[in-house]
C-alpha positions as a Markdown table, in Angstrom:
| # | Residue | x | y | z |
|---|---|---|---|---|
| 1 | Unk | 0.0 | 0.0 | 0.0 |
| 2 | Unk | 2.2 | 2.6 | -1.4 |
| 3 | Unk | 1.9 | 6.6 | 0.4 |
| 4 | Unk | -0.2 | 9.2 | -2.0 |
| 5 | Unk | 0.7 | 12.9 | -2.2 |
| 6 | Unk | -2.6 | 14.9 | -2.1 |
| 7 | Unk | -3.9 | 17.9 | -3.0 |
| 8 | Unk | -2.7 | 19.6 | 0.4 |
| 9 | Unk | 0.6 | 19.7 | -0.7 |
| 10 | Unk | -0.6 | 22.3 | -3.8 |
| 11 | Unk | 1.3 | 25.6 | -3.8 |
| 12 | Unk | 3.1 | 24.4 | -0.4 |
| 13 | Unk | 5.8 | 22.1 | -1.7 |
| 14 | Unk | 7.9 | 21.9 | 1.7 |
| 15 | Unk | 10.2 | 19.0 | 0.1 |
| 16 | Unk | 11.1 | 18.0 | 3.7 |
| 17 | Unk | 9.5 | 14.4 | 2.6 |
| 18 | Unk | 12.0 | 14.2 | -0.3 |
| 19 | Unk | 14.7 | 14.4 | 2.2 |
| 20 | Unk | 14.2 | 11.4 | 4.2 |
| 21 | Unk | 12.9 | 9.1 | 1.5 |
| 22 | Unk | 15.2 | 6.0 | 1.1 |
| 23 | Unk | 14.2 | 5.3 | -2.7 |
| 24 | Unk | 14.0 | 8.6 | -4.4 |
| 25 | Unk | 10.4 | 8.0 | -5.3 |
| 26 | Unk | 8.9 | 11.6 | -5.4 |
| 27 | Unk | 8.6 | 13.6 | -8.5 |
| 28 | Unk | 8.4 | 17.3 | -8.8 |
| 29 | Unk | 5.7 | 19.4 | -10.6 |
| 30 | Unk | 5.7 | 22.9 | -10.6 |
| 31 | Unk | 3.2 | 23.4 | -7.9 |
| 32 | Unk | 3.2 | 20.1 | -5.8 |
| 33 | Unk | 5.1 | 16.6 | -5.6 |
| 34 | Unk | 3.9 | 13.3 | -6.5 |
| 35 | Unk | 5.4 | 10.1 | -5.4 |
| 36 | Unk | 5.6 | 7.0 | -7.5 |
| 37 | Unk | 3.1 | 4.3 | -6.2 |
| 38 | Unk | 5.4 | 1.1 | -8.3 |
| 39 | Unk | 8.4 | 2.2 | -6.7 |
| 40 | Unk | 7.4 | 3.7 | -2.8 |
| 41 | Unk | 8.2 | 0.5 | -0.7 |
| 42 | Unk | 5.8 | 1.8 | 1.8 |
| 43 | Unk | 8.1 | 2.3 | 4.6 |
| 44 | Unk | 6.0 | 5.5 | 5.7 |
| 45 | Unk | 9.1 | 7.9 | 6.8 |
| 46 | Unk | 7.6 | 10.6 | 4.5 |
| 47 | Unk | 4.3 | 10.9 | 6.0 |
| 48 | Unk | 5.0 | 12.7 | 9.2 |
| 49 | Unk | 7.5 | 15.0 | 7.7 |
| 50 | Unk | 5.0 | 16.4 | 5.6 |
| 51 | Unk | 4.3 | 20.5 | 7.6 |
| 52 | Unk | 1.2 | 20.3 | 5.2 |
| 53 | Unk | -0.2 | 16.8 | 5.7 |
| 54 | Unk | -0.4 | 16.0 | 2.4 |
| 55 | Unk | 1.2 | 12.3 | 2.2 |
| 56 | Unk | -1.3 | 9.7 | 3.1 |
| 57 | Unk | -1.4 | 5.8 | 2.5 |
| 58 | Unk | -3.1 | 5.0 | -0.4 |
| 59 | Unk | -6.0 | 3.1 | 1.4 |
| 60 | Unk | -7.5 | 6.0 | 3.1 |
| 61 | Unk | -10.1 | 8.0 | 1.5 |
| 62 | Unk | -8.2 | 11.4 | 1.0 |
| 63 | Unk | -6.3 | 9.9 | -1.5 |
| 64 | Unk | -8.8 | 8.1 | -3.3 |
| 65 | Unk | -8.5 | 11.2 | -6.3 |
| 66 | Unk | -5.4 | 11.1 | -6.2 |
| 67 | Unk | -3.6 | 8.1 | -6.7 |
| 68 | Unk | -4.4 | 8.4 | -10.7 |
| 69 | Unk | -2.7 | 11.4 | -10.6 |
| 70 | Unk | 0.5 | 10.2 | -8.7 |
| 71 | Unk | 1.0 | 7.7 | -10.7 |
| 72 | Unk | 0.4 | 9.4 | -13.9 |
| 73 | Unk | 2.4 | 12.8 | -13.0 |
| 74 | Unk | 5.1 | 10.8 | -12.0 |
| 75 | Unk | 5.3 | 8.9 | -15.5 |
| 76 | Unk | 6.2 | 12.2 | -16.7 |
| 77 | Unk | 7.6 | 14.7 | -14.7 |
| 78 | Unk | 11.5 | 14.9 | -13.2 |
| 79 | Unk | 12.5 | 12.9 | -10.3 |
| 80 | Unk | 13.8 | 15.0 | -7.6 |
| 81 | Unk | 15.8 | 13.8 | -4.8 |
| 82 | Unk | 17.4 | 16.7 | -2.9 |
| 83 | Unk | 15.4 | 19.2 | -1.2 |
| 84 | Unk | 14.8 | 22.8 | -2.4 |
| 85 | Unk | 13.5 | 25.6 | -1.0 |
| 86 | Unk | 9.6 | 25.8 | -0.8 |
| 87 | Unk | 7.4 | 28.8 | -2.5 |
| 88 | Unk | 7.9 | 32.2 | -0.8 |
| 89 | Unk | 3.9 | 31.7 | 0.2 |
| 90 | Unk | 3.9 | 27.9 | 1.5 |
| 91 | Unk | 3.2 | 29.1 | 5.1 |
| 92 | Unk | 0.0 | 31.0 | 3.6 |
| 93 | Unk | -1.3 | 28.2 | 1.8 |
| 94 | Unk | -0.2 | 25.2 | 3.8 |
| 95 | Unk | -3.5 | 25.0 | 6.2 |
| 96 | Unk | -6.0 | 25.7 | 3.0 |
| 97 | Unk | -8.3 | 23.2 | 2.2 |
| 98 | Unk | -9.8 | 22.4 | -1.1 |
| 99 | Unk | -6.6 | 23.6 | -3.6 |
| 100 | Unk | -7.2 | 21.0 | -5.7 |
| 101 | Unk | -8.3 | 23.9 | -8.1 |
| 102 | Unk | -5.1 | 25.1 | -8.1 |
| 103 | Unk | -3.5 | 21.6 | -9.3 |
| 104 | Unk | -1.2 | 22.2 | -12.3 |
| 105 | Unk | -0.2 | 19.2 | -14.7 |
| 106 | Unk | 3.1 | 21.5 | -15.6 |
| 107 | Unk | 6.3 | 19.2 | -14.8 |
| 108 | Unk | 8.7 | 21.0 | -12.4 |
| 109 | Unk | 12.3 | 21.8 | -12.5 |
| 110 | Unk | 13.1 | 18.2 | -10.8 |
């Protein structure tokens, strides 16, 4: 049951989950990560690094929208493994609810 970036992570991008995981299986889009579901092995050390909340398991019912788009965005946009700084305006946006509006399918700089 591999972990699911969701749309809380939108226009926050904190990154502090691409620091601690072991595989290198998050992928960067210009407003939020994704995380690759075929090669996350599950080991949960993102999850509670995440300021914004945004990683969840893919078995609980926040992700249930998302998971198609993890593993889809990930197909396609640049692996990053190093972590950068977040937007100038993550604080302002990381307790916001319902940015799934803002979702762009825009690959980042990875």
């Amino acid at each position: 049951m591999p972990y699911v970036v969701t749309d809380a992570c939108i226009r926050c991008k904190y990154m502090d989950c691409v620091e601690v995981c072991p595989v290198d299986c998050f992928y960067e889009g210009t407003n939020m990560l994704v995380i690759n579901p075929d090669e996350c092995i599950d080991c949960g050390v993102c999850e509670p690094e995440c300021p914004a909340e945004a990683i969840v398991s893919d078995s609980n019912e926040r992700a249930e929208k998302w998971v198609d788009i993890n593993r889809d965005c990930s197909s396609r946009w640049p692996n990053i493994t190093h972590k950068k700084t977040p937007p100038a305006d993550a604080d302002k946006w990381k307790d916001k609810e319902g940015k799934g509006q803002f979702f762009s399918d825009e690959a980042g700089e990875g």
